[in-house]
Backbone as a printed PyTorch tensor [residue, N CA C, xyz], in Angstrom:
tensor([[[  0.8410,  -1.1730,   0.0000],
         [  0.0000,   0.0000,   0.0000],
         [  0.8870,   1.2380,   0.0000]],

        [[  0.8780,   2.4930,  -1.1110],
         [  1.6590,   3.4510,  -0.9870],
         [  1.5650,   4.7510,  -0.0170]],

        [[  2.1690,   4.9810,   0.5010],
         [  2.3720,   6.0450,   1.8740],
         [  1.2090,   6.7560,   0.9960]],

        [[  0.5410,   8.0230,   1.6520],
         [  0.3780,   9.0200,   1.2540],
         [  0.9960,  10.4690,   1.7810]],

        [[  0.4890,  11.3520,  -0.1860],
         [  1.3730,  12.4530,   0.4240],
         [  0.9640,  13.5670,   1.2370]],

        [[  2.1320,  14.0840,   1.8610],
         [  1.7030,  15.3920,   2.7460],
         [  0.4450,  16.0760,   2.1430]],

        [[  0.2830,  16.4260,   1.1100],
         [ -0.3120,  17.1980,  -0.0950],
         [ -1.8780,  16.6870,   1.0020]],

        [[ -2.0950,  15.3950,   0.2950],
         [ -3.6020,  14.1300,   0.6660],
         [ -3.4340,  14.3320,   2.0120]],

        [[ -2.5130,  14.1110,   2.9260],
         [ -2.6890,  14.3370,   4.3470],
         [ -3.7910,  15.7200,   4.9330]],

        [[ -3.0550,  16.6740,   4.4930],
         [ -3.4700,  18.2110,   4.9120],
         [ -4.9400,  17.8110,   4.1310]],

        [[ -5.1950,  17.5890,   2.5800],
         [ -6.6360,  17.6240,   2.2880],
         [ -7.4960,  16.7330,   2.9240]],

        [[ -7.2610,  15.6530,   3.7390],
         [ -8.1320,  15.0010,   4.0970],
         [ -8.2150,  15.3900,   5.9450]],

        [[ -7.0650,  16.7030,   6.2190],
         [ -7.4610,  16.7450,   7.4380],
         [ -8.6070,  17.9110,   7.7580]],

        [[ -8.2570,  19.2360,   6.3050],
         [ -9.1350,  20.1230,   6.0780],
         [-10.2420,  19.3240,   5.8390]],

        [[-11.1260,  18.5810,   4.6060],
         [-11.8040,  17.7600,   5.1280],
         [-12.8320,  17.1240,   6.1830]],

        [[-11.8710,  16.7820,   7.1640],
         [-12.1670,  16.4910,   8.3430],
         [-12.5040,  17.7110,   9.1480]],

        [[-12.2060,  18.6380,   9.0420],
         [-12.7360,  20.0590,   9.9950],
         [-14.0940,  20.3080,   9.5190]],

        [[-14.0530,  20.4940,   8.2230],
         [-15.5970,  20.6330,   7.6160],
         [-16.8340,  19.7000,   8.1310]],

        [[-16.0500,  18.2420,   8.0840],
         [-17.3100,  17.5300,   8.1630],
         [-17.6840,  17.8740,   9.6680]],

        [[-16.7880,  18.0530,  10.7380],
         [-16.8600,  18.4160,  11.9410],
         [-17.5120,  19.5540,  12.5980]],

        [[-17.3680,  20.6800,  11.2860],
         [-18.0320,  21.7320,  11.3880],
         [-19.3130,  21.7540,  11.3950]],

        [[-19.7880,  21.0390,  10.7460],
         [-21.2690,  20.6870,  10.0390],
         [-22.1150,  19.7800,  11.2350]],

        [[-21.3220,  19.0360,  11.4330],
         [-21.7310,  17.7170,  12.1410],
         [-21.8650,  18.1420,  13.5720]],

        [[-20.9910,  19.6670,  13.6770],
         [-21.0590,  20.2970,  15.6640],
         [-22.2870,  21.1290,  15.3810]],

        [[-22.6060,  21.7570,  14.1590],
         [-23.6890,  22.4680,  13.8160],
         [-25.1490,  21.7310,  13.8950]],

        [[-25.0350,  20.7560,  13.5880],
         [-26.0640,  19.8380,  13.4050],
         [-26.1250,  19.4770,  14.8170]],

        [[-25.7160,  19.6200,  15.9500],
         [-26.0950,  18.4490,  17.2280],
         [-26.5790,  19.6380,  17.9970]],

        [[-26.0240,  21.0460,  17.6000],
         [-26.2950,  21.8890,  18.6100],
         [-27.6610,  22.1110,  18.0390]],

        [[-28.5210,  22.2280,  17.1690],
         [-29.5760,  22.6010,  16.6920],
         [-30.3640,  21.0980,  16.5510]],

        [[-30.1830,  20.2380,  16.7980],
         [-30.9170,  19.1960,  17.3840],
         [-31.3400,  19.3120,  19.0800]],

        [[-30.3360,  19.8800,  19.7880],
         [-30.8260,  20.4300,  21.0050],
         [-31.7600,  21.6120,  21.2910]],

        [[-31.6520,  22.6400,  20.2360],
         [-32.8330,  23.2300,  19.8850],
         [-33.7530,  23.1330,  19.4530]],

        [[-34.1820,  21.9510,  19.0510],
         [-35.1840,  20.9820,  18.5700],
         [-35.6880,  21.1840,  17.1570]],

        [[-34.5670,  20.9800,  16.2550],
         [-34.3970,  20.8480,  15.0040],
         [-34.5420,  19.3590,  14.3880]],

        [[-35.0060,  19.0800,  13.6270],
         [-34.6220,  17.9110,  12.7320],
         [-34.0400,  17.9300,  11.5130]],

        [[-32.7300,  17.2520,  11.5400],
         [-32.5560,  17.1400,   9.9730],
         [-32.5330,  15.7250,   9.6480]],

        [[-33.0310,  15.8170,   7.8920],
         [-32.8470,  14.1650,   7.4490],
         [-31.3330,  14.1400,   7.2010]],

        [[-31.4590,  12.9000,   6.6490],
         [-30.1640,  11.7260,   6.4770],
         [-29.4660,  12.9020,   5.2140]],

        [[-29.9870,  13.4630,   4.3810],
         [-29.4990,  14.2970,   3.1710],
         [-28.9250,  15.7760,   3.6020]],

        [[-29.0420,  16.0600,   4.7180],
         [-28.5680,  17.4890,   5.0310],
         [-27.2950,  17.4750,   5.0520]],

        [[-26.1530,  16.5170,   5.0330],
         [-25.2300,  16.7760,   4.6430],
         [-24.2570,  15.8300,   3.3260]],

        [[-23.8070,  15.9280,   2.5600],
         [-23.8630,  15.2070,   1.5710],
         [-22.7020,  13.4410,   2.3350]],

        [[-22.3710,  12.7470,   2.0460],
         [-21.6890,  11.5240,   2.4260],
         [-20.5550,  11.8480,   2.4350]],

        [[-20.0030,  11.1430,   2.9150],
         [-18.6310,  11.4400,   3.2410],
         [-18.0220,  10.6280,   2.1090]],

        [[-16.6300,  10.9980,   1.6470],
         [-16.1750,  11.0060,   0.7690],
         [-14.9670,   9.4070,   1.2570]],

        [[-14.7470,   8.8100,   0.4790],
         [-13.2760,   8.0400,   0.6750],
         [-11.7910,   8.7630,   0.7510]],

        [[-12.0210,   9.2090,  -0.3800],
         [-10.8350,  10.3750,  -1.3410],
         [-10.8300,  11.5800,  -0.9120]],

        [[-11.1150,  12.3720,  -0.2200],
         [-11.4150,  13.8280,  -0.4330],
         [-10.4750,  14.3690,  -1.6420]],

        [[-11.5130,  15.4780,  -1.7970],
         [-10.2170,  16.4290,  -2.7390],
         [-10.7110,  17.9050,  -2.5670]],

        [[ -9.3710,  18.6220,  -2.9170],
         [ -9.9760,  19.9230,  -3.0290],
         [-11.5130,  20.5920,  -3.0940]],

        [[-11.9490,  20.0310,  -4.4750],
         [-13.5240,  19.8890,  -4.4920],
         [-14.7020,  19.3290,  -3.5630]],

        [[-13.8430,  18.7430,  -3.2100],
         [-14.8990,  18.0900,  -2.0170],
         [-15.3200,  19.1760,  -0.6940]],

        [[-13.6140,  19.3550,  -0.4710],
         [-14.1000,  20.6120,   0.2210],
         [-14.4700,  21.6760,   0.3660]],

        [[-14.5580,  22.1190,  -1.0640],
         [-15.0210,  23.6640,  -1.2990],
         [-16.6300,  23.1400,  -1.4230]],

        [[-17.0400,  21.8460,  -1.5310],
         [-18.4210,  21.6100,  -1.6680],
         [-18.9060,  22.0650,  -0.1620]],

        [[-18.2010,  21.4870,   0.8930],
         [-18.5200,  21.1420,   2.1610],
         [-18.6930,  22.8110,   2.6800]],

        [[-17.5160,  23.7320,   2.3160],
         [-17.3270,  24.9220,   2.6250],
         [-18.8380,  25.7220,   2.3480]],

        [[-19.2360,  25.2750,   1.2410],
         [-20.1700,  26.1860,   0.4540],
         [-21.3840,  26.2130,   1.3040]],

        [[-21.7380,  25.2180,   2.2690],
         [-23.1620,  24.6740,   3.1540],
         [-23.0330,  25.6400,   4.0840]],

        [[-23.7920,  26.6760,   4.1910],
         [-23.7580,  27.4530,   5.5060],
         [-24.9090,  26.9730,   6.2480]],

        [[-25.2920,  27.6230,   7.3330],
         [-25.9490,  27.3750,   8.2750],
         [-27.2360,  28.0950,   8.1590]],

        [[-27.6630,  28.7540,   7.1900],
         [-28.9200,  29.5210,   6.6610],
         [-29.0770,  28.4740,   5.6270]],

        [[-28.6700,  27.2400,   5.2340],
         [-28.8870,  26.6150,   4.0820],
         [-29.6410,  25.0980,   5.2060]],

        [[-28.6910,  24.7360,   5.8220],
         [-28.8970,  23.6590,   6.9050],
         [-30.6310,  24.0910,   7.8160]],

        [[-30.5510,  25.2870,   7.8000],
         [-31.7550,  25.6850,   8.3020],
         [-33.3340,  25.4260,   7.5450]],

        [[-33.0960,  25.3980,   6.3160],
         [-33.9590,  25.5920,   5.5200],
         [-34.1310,  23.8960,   5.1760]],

        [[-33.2250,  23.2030,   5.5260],
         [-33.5620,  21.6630,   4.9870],
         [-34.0010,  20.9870,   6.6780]],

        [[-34.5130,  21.9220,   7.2740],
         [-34.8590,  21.5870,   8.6220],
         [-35.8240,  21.4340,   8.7090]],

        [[-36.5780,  20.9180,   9.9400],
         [-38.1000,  20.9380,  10.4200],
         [-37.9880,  20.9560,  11.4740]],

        [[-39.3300,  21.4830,  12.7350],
         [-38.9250,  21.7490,  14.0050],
         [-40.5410,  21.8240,  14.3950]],

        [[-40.4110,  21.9820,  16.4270],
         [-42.1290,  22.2660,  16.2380],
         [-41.9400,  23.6550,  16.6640]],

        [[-43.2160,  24.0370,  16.2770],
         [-43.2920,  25.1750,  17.3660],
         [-43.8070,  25.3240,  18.3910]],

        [[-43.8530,  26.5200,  18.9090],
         [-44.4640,  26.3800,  20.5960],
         [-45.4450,  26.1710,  20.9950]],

        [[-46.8060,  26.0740,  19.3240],
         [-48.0290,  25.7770,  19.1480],
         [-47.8320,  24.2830,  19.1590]],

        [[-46.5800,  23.1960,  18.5710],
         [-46.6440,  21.9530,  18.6650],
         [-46.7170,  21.9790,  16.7580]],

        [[-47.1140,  22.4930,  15.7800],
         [-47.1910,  22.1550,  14.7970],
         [-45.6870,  22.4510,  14.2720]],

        [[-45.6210,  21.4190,  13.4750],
         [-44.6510,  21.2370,  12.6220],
         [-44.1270,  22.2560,  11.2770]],

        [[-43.1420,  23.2780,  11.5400],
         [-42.7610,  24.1620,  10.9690],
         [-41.3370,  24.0150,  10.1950]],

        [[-40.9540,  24.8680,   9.3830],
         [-39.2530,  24.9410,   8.3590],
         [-39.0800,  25.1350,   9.6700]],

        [[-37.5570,  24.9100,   9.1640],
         [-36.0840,  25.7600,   9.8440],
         [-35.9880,  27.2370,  10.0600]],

        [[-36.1480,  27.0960,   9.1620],
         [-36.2740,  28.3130,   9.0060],
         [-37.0320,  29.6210,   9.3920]],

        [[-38.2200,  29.0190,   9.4730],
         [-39.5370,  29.6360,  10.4480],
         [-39.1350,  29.5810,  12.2170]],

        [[-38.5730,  28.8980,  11.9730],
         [-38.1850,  28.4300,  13.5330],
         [-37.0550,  29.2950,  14.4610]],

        [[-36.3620,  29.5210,  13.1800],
         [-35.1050,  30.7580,  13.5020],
         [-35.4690,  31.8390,  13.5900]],

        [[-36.1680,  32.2920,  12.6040],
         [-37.1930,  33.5810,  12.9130],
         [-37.5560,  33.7890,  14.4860]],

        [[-38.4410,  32.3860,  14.9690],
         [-39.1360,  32.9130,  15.7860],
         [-38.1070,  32.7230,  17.2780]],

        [[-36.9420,  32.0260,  16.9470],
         [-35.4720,  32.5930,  17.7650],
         [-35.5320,  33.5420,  18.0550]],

        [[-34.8810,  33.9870,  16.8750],
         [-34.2050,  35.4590,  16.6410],
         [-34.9330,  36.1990,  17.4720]],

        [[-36.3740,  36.4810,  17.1990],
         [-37.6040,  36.9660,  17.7800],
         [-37.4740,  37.3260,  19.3100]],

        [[-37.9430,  35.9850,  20.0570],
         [-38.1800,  35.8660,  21.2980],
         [-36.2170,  36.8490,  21.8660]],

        [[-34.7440,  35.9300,  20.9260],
         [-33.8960,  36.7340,  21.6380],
         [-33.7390,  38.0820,  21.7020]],

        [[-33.7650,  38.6290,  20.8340],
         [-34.3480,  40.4380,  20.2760],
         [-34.8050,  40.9800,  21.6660]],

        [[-36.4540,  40.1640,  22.1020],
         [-37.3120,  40.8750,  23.4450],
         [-36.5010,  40.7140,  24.6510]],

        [[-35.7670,  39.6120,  24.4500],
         [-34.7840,  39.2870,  25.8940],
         [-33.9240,  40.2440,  25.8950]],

        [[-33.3680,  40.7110,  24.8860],
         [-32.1420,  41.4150,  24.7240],
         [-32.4650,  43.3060,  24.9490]],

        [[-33.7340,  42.6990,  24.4450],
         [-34.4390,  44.3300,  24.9210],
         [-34.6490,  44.4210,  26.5300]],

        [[-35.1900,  43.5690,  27.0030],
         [-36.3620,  43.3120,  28.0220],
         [-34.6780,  43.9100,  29.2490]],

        [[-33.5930,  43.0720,  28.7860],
         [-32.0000,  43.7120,  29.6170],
         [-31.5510,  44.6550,  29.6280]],

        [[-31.6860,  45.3670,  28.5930],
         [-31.7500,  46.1830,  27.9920],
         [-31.7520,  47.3130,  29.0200]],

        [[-32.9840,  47.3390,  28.8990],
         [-34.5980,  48.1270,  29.6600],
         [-34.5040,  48.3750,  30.9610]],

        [[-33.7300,  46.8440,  31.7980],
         [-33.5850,  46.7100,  32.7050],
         [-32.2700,  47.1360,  33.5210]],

        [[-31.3000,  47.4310,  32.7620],
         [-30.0810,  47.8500,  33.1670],
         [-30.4810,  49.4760,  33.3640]],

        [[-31.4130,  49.8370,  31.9610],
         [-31.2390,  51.6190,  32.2770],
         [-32.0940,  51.5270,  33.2910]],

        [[-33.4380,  51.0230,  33.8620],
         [-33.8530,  51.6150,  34.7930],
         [-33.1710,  51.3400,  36.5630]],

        [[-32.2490,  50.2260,  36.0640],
         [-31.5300,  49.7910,  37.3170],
         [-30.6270,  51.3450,  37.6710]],

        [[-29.5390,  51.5200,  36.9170],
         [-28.9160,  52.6500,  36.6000],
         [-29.7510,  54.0430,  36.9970]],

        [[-30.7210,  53.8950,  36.7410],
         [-31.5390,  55.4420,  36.9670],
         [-31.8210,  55.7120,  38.4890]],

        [[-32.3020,  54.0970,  38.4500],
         [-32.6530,  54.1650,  40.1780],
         [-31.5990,  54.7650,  41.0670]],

        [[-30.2600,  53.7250,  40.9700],
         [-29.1710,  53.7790,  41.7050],
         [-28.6590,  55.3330,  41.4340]],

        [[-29.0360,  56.0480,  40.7290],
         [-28.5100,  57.5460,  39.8530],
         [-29.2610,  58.2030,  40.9720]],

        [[-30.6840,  57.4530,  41.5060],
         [-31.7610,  58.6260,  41.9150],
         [-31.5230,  58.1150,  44.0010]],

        [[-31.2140,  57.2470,  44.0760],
         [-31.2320,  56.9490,  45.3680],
         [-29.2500,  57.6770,  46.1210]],

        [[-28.6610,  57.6890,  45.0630],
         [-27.4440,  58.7950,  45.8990],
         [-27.7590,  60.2750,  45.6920]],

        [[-29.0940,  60.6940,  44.4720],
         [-28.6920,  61.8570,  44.5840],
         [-30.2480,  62.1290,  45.7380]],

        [[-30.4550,  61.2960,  46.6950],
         [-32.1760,  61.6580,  47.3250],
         [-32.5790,  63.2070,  47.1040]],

        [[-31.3520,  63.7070,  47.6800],
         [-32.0520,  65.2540,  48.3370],
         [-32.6660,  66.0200,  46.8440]],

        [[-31.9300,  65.6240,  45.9810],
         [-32.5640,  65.9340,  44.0190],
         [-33.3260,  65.3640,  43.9200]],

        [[-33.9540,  64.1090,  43.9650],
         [-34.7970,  63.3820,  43.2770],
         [-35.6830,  64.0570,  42.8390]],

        [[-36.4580,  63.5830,  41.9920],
         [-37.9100,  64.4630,  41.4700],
         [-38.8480,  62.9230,  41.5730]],

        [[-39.8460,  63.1570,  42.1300],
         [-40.3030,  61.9300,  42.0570],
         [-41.3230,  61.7640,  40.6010]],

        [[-41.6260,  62.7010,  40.2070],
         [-41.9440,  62.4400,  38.6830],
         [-41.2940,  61.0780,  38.1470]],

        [[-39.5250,  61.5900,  38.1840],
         [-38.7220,  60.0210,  37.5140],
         [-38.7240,  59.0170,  38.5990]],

        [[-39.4190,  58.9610,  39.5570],
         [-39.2160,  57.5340,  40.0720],
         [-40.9370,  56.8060,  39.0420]],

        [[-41.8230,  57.8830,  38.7740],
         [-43.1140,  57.4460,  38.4080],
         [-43.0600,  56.8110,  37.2750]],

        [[-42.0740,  57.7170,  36.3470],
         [-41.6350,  57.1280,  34.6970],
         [-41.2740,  55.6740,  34.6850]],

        [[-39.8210,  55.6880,  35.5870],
         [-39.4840,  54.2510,  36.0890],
         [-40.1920,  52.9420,  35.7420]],

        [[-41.2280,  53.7460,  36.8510],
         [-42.2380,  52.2830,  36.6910],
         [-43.0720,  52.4620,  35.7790]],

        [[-43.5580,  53.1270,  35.4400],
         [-44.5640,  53.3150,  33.9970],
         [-43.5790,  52.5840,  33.2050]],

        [[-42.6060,  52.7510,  32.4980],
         [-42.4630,  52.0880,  31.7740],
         [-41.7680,  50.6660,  31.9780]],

        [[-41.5460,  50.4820,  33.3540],
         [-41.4530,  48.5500,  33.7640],
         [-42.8290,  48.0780,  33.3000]],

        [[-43.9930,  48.8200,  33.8860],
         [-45.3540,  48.5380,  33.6930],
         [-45.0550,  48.2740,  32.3800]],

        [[-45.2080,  48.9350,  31.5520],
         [-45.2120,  49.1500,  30.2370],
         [-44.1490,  48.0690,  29.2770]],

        [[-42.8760,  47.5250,  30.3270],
         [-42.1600,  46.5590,  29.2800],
         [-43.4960,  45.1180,  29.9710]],

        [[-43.2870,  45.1760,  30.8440],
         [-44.2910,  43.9610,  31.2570],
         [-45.8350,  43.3970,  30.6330]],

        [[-46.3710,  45.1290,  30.3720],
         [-47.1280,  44.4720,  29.3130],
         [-47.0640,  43.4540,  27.8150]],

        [[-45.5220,  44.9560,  27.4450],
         [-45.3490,  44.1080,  26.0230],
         [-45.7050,  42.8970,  25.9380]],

        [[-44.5290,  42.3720,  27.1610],
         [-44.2090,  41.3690,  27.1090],
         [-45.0930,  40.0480,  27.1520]],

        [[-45.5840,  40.0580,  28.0090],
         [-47.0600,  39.4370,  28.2890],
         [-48.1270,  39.3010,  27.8910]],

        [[-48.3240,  40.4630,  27.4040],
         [-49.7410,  40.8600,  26.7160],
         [-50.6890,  41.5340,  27.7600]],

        [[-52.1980,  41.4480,  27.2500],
         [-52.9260,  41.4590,  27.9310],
         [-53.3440,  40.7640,  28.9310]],

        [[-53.1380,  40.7040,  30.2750],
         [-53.8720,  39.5400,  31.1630],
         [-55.1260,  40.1130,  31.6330]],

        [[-56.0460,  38.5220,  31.3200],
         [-56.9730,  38.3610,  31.4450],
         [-57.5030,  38.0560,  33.0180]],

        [[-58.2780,  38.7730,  33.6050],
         [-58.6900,  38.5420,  35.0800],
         [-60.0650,  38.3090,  35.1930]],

        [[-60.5190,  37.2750,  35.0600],
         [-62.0460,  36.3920,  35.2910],
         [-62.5960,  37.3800,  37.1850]],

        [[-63.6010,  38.0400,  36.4700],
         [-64.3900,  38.4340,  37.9770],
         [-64.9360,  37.2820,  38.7280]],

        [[-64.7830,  37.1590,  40.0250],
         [-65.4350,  35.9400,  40.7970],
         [-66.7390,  36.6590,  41.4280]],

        [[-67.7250,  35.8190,  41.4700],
         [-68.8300,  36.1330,  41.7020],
         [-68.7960,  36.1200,  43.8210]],

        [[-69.6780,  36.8870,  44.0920],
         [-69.8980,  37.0850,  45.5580],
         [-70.6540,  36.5170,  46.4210]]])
């Protein structure tokens, strides 16, 4: 059997990063409750070659998404893609919701060294608009009157 060369070494170790790449991509979005079929990534090769890996290179992760299926929080069966959306989504409000929460943390702590300044107007804003992220967030809650 003939050695192989350095050349085949390095291509089949690049290669090997790709398929690894793909394959760490794929487990972490199975924990996000993704499915992919058996075709989302093409077979692995015997030979690699150059080509092989610029094939492997070319698969991004907006492509892997789209050959996905997932549920949603309704339980019905949605793309990948729909599913990232509604990621993206929910992280956006989190990222706001911290956001939100740092400036009014900050304002407070701004308003409790300066007491003898305070205006209590801005302690009212404060909470108006906690009130106000809490709605977003939530929505409307519904409160059933109990009878007497």
């Amino acid at each position: 059997m003939p050695k192989k060369s350095q050349k085949q070494i390095e291509i089949e170790k690049e290669y090997k990063k790709e398929v690894n790449r793909l394959n760490r991509f794929i487990k972490r979005a199975e924990k996000r409750g993704y499915r992919f079929s058996e075709k989302a990534i093409p077979r692995q090769v015997k030979n690699p070659t150059k080509a092989s890996i610029e094939r492997l290179k070319k698969i991004k992760t907006s492509d892997l998404y789209a050959k996905a299926t997932a549920l949603s929080e309704s339980g019905k069966i949605i793309s990948g893609a729909e599913k990232r959306k509604e990621e993206k989504r929910i992280a956006s409000e989190k990222a706001w919701q911290a956001r939100r929460r740092k400036k009014d943390e900050k304002e407070l702590e701004k308003m409790q060294q300066n007491k003898s300044e305070s205006n209590p107007f801005n302690m009212g804003q404060i909470v108006y608009r906690k009130l106000k992220a809490l709605y977003l967030t939530f929505g409307k809650i519904k409160v059933k009157a109990q009878g007497f």
